[in-house]
N, C-alpha and C positions, 0 to 999 in steps of 0.2 A: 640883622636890621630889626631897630624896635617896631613895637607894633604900630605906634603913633608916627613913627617915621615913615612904614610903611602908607597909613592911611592919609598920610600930608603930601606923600610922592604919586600917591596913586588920584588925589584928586587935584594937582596940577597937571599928571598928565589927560586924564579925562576932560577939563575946563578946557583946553588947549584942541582936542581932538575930538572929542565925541558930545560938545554941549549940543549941536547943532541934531546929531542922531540923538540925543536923547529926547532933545524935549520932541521929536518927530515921532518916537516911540511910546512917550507916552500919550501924547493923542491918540495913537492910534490903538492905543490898549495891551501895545502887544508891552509884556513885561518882563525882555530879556534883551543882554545886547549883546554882539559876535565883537569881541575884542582884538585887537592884532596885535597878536608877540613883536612878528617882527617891526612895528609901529615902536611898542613898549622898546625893543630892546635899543631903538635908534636912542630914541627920550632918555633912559635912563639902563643902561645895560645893566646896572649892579641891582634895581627891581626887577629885572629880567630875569636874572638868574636868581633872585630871589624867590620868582615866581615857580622855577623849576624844580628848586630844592624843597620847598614849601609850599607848595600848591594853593593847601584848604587855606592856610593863613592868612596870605596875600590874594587872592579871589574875594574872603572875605572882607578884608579891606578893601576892597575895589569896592565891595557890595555897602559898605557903611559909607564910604566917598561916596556915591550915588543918592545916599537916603540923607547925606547932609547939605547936598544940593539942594539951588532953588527951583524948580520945576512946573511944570502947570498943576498938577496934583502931587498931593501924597503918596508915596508905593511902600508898599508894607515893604517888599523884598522883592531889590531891583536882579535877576540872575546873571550873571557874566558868563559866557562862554567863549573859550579863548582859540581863535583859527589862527591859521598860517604859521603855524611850525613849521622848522625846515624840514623836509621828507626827507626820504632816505634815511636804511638801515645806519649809514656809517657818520650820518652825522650826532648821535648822541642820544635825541630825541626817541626817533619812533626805532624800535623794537620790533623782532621775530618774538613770536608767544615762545616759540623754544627756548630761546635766550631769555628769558624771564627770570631772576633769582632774589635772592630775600634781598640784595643791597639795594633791589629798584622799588623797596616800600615806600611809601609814602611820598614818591617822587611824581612830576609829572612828565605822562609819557605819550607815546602815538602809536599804537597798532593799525593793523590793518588787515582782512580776511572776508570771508565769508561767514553771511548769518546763515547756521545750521539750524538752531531752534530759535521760539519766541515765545514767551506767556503773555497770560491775560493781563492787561494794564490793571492793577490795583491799588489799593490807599494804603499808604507807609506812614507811621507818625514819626514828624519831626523832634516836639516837645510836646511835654505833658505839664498838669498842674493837678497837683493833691492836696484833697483838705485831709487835718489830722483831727478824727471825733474827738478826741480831748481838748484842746486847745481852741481849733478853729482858725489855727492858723494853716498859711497857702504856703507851698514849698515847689518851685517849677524844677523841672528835670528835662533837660534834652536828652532826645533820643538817638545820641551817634553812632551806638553799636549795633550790631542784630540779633543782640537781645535784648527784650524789653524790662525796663530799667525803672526799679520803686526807690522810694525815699526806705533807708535802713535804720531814722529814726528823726523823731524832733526834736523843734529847738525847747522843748519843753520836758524833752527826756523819755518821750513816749516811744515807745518799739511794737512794732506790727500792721496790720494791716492800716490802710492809708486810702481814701474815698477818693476817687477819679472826678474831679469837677470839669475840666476838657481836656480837650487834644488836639494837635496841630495834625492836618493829613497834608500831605503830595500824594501824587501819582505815579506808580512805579510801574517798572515792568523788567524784567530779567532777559536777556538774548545770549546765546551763545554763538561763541565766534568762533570759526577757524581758519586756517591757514590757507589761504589759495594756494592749489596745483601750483601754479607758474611760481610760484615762490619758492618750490619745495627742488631738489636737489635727488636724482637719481629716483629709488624707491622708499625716500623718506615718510616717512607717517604724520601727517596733519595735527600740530596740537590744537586743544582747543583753550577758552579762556569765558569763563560767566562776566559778562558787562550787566550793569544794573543800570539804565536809564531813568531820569523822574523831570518832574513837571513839564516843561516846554517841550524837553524831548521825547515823549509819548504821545503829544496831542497829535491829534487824525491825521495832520500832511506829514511828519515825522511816522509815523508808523506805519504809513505805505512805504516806508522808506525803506524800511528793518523787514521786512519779510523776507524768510528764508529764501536762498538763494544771490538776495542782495550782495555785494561789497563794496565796503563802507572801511572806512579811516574813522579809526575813536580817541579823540583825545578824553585823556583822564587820569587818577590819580591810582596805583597798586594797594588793594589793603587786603587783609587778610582777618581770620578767623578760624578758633578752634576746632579741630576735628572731634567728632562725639563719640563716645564709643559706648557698649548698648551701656544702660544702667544712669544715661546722665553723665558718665567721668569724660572729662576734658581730657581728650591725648595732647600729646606733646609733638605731636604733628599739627601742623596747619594749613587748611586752606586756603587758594588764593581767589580775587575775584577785583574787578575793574570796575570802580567808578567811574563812570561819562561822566565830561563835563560837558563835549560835545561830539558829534561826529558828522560824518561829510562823507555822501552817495557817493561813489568813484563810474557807476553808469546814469544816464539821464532814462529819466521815465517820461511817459510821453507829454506831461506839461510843463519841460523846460525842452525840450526839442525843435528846434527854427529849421524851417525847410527852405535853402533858396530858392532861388529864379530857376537854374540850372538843375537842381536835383529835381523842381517841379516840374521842367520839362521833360526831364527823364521818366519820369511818374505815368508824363501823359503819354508818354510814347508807347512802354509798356502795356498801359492799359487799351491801346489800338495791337498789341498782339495776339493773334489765333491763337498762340501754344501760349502765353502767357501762364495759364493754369498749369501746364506742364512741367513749366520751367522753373516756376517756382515750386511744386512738388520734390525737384530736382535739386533746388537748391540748397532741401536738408540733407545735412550730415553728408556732403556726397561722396565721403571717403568711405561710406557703408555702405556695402554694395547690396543692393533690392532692398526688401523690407518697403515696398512702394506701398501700399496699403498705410502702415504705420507713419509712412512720411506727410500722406493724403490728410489723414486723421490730425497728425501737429498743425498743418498748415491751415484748416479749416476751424481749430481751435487755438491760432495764432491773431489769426484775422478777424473770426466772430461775425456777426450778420447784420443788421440795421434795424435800429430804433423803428418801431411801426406801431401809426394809430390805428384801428380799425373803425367801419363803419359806426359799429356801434359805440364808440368809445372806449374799447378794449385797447389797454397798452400793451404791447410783446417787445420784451426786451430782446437788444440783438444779440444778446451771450448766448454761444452754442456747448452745449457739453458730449462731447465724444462719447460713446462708450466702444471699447476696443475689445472685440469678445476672443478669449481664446481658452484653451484649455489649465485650469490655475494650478498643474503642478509641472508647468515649464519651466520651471527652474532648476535649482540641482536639487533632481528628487534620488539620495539617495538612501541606502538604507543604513539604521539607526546607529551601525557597529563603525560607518562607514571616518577615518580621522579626517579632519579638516584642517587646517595649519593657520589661527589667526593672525591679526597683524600684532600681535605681543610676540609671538613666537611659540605660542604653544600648542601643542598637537592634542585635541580632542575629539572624543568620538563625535558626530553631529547631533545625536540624541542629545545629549548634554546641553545645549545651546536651550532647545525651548522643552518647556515644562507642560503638562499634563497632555493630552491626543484632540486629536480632529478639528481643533482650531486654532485661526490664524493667531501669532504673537508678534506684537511690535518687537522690535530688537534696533533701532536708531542708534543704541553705541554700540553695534555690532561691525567689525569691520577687520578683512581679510583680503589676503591676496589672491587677484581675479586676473582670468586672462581676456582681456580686449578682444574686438573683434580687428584688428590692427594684428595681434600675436603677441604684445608686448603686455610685461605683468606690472603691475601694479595695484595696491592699497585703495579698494571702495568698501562705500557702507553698505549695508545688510540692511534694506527696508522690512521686510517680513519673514519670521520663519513659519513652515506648517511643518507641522507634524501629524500623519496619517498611514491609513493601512491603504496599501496595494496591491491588485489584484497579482499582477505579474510582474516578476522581476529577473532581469537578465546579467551573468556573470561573465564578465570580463575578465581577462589577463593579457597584460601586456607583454611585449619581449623584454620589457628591464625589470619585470616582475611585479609593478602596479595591478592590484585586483580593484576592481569596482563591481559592486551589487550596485542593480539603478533598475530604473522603470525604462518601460520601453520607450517615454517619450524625451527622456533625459538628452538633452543637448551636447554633444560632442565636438568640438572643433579638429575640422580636414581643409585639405588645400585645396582650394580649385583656379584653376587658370591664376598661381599668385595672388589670389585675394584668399582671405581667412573666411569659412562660411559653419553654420551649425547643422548638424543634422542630429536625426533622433538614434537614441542607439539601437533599435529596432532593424534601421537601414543598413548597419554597420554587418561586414562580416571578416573572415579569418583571412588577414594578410594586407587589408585595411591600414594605414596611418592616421593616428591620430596627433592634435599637436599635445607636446606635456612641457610644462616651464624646465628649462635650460639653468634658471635661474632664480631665485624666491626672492624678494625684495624686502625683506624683512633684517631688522636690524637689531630689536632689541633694546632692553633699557637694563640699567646696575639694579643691582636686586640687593636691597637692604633688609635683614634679619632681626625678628625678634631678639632681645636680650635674652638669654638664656641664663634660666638658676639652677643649678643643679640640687639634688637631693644626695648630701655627701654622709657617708658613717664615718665615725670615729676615728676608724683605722685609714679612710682613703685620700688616695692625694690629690690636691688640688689641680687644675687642667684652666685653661684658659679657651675661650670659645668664638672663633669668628662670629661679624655681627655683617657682613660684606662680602657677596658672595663673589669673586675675584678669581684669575687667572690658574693662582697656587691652588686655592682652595676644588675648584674644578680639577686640576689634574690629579688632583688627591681622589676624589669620588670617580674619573674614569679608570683608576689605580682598584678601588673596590666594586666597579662594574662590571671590570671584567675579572682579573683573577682574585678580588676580594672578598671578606667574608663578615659580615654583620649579624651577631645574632646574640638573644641575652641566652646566659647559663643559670643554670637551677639559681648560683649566689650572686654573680655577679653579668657581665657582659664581654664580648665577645671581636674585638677588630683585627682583622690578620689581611694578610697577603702574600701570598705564596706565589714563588717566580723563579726560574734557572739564571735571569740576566741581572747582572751582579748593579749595573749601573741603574733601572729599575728600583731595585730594593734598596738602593743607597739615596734615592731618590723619594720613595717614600719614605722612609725613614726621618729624612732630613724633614717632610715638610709637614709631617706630625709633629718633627720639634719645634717648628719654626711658626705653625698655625694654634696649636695646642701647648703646647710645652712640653710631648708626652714622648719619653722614652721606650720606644719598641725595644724587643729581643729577638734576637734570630735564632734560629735552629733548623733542624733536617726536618723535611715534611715528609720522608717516607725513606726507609733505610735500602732502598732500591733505586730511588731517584736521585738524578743530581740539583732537582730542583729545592727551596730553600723557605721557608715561612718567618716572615717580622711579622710581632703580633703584642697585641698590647689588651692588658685585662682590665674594663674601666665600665661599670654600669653607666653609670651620667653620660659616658661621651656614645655610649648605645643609646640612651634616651635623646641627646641631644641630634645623632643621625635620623632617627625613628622619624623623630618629630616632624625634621625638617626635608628628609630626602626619604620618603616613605619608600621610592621604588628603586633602594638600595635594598629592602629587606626581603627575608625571605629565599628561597633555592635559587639557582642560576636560572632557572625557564620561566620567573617571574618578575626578573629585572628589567628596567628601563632605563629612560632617559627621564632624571629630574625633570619638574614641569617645572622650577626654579633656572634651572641649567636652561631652556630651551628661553625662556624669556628674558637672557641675558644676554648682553651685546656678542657679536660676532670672536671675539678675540675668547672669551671665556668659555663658547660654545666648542671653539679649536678648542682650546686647553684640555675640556672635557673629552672630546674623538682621542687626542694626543695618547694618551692615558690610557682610554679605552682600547683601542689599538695596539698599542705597546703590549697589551696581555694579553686580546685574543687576534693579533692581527698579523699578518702574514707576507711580506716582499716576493713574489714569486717572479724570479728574475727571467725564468725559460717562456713562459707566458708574456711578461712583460705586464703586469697587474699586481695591485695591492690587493688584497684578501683579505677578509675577516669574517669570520664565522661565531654563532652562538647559536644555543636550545632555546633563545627565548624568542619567540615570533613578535610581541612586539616590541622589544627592542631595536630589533631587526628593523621591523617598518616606519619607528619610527627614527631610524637613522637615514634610513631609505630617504625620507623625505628634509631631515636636518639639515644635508648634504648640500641641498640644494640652495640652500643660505650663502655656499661660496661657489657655484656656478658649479657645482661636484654632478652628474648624472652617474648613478649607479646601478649594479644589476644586482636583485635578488633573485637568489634561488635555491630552494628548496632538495632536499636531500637524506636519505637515512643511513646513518652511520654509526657505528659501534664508539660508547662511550669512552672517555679517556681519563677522564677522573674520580673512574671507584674500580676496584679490585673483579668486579661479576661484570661480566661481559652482556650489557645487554645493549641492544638497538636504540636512537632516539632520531627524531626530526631536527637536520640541525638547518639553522636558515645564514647562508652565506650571502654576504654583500662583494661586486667585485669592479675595482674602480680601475679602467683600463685607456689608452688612448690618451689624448690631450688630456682629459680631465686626473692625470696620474700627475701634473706639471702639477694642476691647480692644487691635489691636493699635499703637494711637495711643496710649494710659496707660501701655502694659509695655515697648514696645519701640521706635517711630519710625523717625526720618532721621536723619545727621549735618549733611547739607546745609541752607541757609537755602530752595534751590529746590523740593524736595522735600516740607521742613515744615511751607510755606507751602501748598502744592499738601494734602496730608494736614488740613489745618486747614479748607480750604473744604468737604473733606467731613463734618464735626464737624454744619455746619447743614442737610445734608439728612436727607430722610426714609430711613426704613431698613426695609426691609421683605423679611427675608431668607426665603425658600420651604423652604430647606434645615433648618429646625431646628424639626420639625415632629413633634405627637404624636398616634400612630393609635389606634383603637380605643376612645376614650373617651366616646363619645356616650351607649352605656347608661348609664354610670356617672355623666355630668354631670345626666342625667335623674331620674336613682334620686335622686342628694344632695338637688336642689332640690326634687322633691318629697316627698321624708321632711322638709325641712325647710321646707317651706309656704312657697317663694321664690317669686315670677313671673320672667319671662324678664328683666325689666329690671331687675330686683334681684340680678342675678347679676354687677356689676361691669364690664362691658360695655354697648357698643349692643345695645337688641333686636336688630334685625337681623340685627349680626355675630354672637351669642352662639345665634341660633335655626340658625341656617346651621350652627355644633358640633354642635348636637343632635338634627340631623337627617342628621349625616353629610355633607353637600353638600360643606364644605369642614374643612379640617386645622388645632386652634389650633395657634396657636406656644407654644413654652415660656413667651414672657413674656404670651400672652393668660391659660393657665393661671394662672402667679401673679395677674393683680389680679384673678382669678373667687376663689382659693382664701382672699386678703386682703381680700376685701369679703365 
C-alpha cells in the first residue's frame, strides 16, 4: 500500500471513529490516542494487516491523518497506540520471547511477562539540526538508530565537524521483561527480552505500572542492533530489543479496584473477628509450613499503618518498613571449591560466580537450579552472592557419594511429617536423609563456534572445522574423553584413540571423516594387546581442540566435561556420556549396573551431577587400584560412577552404547528386577496414616501388599518414590 493511500485510509477511518475522542483529547491535553485493531481491521482489513506487516509506517500515517485534521488546537505529534490485538499465542499476533526470530523484524507484535528490571526515565533525541561553519547552511537528521547520527557532509561540499543548533528529546526508559512461570512448560528457563518505552508511556501513572514484579502485555514493533565487540568492530551478530508502542497491566493496582456491596460486607465482617489478625498471618503462603514470624512481617508490610496529623502539626506517614533480622550467611554458604550447576548447564566452582572477598555482589542475571520448599526443582534468580571467610566448616558425604564443605548454619532440606522443612547442618548427624534432586531441570541451548583459521605449512592438508557443536560432534569428544589422546609433538600434533571394540574405532573413524575430512590410520597399540589405535597427525586440528575443548588436554587425571558440552541441549549432552562410556564404561550384568570408572575426580563429579539432567541418580565411589595403562605397576585413586535400579532403564531410553557388545549386554538388564535402596522417602509414616484414616481406607486398599504398605506405616522400612505413586493413584 502507498504511503498516500495509507494516510487517505487511515484518516477516513479516524473521521468515522475517533473525531469525537479526539477533539475530547485534546482539551484535555492529553496527546495520545489507544486505537483499536480490531475496529481498524472491521473498516478496512487490508490496513490492518498493513498495519501488521508495517508497523512504524502506517502508525505514522495514522500520526500525519491526525495533524491534518481540524481540531481545537495545533499538536505537534498526536501518538497512536494500538490495543486490542487478538491474544493468544496461536493466533499470529502475540508471541512467546522464546519463539522470537529474525523473520518477526520489524513486524508488529504482543508479548507478554514479567517486569524483571527497570531504568531511570531519561531524554532520548528524536532529531537533530546542524549548522555547517562554512556555508551556514541547516541540515536536519532524525535520530532513528541507537547511534547517534552527524551530517557526513554539505551541500556545499564541506566534510567534518558540524555545530549542534538543537534537539528534539522524549522520554525514555528501558524495562526488561520476562517470561511468567505459568507460561513456561516443565523446568523451562525464562527468556527475557529489553522493551524501550518513551513519552506517554513513561509518564508517572504509566510507571507505577512497570515496576518490577508487574505483568504487563506490550504491544510493539521487533528491531535489532549490532553487537560490539571490544575495539568498536561491529559483529555480525545482533541484538534484539522491543519497541512499545503500548502495553496494558494484566493485575489492577489499587486505583482501578471497585469493591462491591457484598465483598464490603465481607470486609465488615472480618473486621468484627477476634482471630482476624491470625487468620490473616495464616493466610500467607499457607503451603509453607511455620516460618510465622516471616509471615507476620509480610502481612504488617502488606497493610502499612495510617496517615496521622499530630498535635503539633507533625505528619507520620502510614508506610511501615519491616526489618527482618537474621543471621546473613543463610543462604548456601558453601565453600569456594564447592560446583554449582547453573541454569545454562554448566558446572562451576561457586568461587567463580562473585569477584574479590567480604562483600555483598548483585548477581540479578544469576540463575540456577533450586529446590522449593514443596521438593520440587526448578529455575530461580540469584539476588546476592557473598563471598567470605568462615570460622567453621563441616564435611559431609553422602551415600551416593555427594561431598559438601558448608558452614554450620547452611540449610539442608529433611522430611518431617510429609512436609519439606530446613534445618542447619550443625543439626544433621550420620544416617540422617537428606532431600537431593531426582532430577535437574536444565535443558540447555546449541552452542555455536567461533570460525576457526588454522595456521597451515606448505606441506599440510587441508581439514575442514565444525562451527556447531551437535550430536556427532559430541560423541567424537566423549570418544577422546575417555580412551582418547590429545596432545602437540615437538613438530606437529597429536589425535588418536585407542580401543579393542572394532565397532568403536569404525566409528570414530568415520566421524573424523564426516566432521573433518580427516583420514585416521590404525595400527597395534602394543604388541601384547589385542587392543587397537586410529590416529591422525594434524597441529591445526590440536589447536583447533585446545582452543575450544580446553578439558580434553592434558593426562587422563585432568579431563573433564567440556563447559561447551554441558551448556548444550540434552540430546548432545547423551552423545557426549554415549562415547564416554563406550571407552571407560562397563555393563556388569551379575550385579545388574552400568559402571564407569576414571583417575580424574573431576570428571567424575562432574558427571555425578550431569546425570541428573535425565532423571540418572548415581553412586560415586572412590577406590585405589593398580593402573592399567602403562607397563610399572603403580597405585592411583580411581573414582567410579555406578548407575543401578530403575535409573539403569533411564539411562538405557536417553543415552546407551554405540557398540553391538555393550547393547546387547545393557538389554539383558531391561528383564531384571530393580529394586534400587537409594531413592528413598523419610518421614511419612504419620502422614500415610492420617490420609487413610480420614479417608476410611484399610491397609490393603492402599494400592499396595498389606504387608509391604503396614511396614511404611509403621516406620519399619522406607517406600521408594515409585511405592508412593501407586499408594497416591489408587
Amino acid at each position: 500500500m502507498e504511503a498516500g493511500e495509507t494516510i487517505k485510509a487511515m484518516s477516513e477511518f479516524l473521521d468515522t471513529h475517533y473525531k469525537e475522542e479526539l477533539l475530547k483529547r485534546v482539551a484535555e491535553g492529553k496527546e495520545f490516542l489507544a486505537l483499536s485493531f480490531s475496529q481498524l481491521a472491521e473498516f478496512d482489513p487490508a490496513l490492518a494487516q498493513e498495519l501488521l506487516d508495517n508497523p512504524e509506517e502506517t502508525i505514522k500515517a495514522a500520526e500525519l491523518a491526525i495533524s491534518q485534521m481540524e481540531l481545537a488546537r495545533r499538536v505537534k505529534r498526536f501518538r497512536v497506540r494500538i490495543i486490542e490485538l487478538p491474544e493468544g499465542t496461536g493466533k499470529g499476533v502475540e508471541m512467546m520471547i522464546r519463539d522470537i526470530r529474525s523473520k518477526h523484524l520489524k513486524k508488529l507484535m504482543m508479548i507478554r511477562g514479567l517486569v524483571r528490571r527497570k531504568t531511570d526515565v531519561r531524554p532520548e533525541v528524536t532529531s537533530t539540526r546542524f549548522e555547517c561553519p562554512s556555508c551556514g547552511s541547516i541540515t536536519a537528521i532524525l535520530q532513528l538508530e541507537t547511534v547517534f547520527r552527524e551530517p557526513m557532509r554539505c551541500s556545499c561540499g564541506r566534510k567534518g565537524h558540524f555545530k549542534l543548533v538543537s534537539k528534539e528529546l522524549v522520554d525514555a526508559q528501558k524495562i526488561v521483561l520476562e517470561e511468567a512461570p505459568e507460561d513456561l512448560e516443565g523446568g523451562e528457563q525464562p527468556k527475557r527480552m529489553d522493551i524501550i518505552l518513551k513519552d506517554d508511556l513513561v509518564s508517572p501513572l504509566s510507571d507505577r505500572r512497570t515496576n518490577p514484579g508487574s505483568k504487563i502485555i506490550v504491544v510493539g514493533v521487533l528491531k535489532d542492533y549490532p553487537h560490539m565487540l571490544p575495539g568498536g568492530i561491529k559483529s555480525t551478530r545482533f541484538e534484539l530489543f522491543f519497541e512499545a508502542n503500548n502495553f496494558t497491566p494484566l493485575e489492577e493496582d489499587y486505583t482501578q479496584i471497585t469493591i462491591t456491596d457484598e465483598e464490603e460486607a465481607k470486609i465488615r465482617d472480618l473486621a468484627q473477628d477476634p482471630q482476624v489478625y491470625d487468620r490473616l498471618i495464616a493466610s500467607i503462603a499457607p503451603s509453607i509450613y511455620g516460618h510465622d514470624k516471616v509471615k507476620e512481617a509480610l502481612i504488617l508490610q502488606l497493610f502499612g499503618g495510617v496517615h496521622k496529623e499530630r498535635g503539633d502539626g507533625v505528619m507520620s506517614r502510614g508506610d511501615i518498613h519491616m526489618l527482618l533480622v537474621g543471621d546473613p550467611g543463610a543462604g548456601k554458604c558453601l565453600h569456594g571449591d564447592s560446583k554449582v550447576m547453573l541454569s545454562s548447564g554448566e558446572i562451576v566452582p561457586i568461587r567463580s560466580i562473585a569477584d574479590g572477598s567480604g562483600a555483598e555482589q548483585q548477581s540479578a542475571d544469576l540463575s540456577l537450579p533450586s529446590l522449593s520448599f514443596t521438593g520440587a526443582m526448578g529455575i530461580q534468580h540469584s539476588q546476592r552472592v557473598w563471598k567470605r571467610e568462615a570460622e567453621t566448616l563441616l564435611r559431609i558425604r553422602t551415600r551416593t557419594g555427594k561431598r559438601l564443605l558448608v558452614t554450620e548454619d547452611h540449610p539442608l532440606f529433611i522430611s518431617v511429617d510429609g512436609y519439606v522443612a530446613a534445618v542447619g547442618a550443625r543439626e544433621l548427624g550420620r544416617g540422617d536423609r537428606i532431600a537431593t534432586p531426582r532430577r535437574i531441570p536444565v535443558r540447555g541451548e546449541p552452542q555455536v563456534l567461533p570460525a576457526f583459521r588454522p595456521r597451515l605449512a606448505n606441506n599440510s592438508r587441508k581439514h575442514r572445522y565444525p562451527t556447531v557443536v551437535d550430536e556427532k560432534l559430541a560423541l567424537l569428544l566423549g570418544y577422546l574423553a575417555g580412551d582418547g589422546y590429545v596432545a602437540y609433538s615437538k613438530t606437529s600434533g597429536w589425535v588418536s584413540l585407542t580401543n579393542n571394540d572394532e565397532d568403536v574405532l569404525a566409528s570414530f573413524q568415520q566421524l573424523m571423516l564426516l566432521l573433518f575430512g580427516a583420514l585416521t590410520t590404525r595400527r597395534a597399540s602394543h604388541s601384547e594387546k589385542s587392543a587397537q589405535e586410529a590416529y591422525l597427525t594434524a597441529r591445526p586440528m590440536v589447536d583447533y581442540l585446545a582452543a575450544r575443548f580446553p578439558e580434553l588436554m592434558g593426562g587422563s587425571a585432568r579431563k573433564s566435561v567440556p563447559s561447551l558440552i554441558l551448556k548444550s541441549p540434552d540430546a548432545v549432552l547423551a552423545a557426549f556420556v554415549r562415547g564416554l562410556f563406550e571407552c571407560d564404561g562397563h555393563v556388569n550384568v551379575r550385579k545388574r549396573q552400568v559402571e564407569f570408572s576414571t583417575i580424574s575426580r573431576e570428571l567424575a563429579e562432574t558427571l555425578h551431577l550431569a546425570l541428573l539432567r535425565f532423571g540418572i541418580v548415581s553412586l560415586l565411589k572412590t577406590k585405589r587400584k593398580c593402573a592399567t595403562n602403562t607397563t610399572a605397576k603403580r597405585m592411583v585413586t580411581s573414582y567410579d560412577l555406578i548407575i543401578s535400579g530403575s535409573f539403569v532403564q533411564q539411562y538405557t531410553s536417553q543415552i546407551g552404547f554405540v557398540s553391538q557388545r555393550k547393547s546387547l549386554r545393557l538389554a539383558l538388564l531391561q528383564h531384571s528386577n530393580h529394586n534400587t535402596n537409594i531413592d528413598l522417602v523419610p518421614g511419612v509414616n504419620y502422614l500415610l496414616k492420617r490420609i487413610r484414616t480420614e479417608l476410611g481406607l484399610t491397609q490393603s486398599q492402599m494400592g499396595l501388599p498389606r504387608p509391604s504398605y503396614a511396614h511404611y506405616e509403621q516406620n519399619n522400612r522406607l517406600p521408594s518414590t515409585v511405592a508412593l505413586r501407586k499408594i497416591v493413584h489408587s
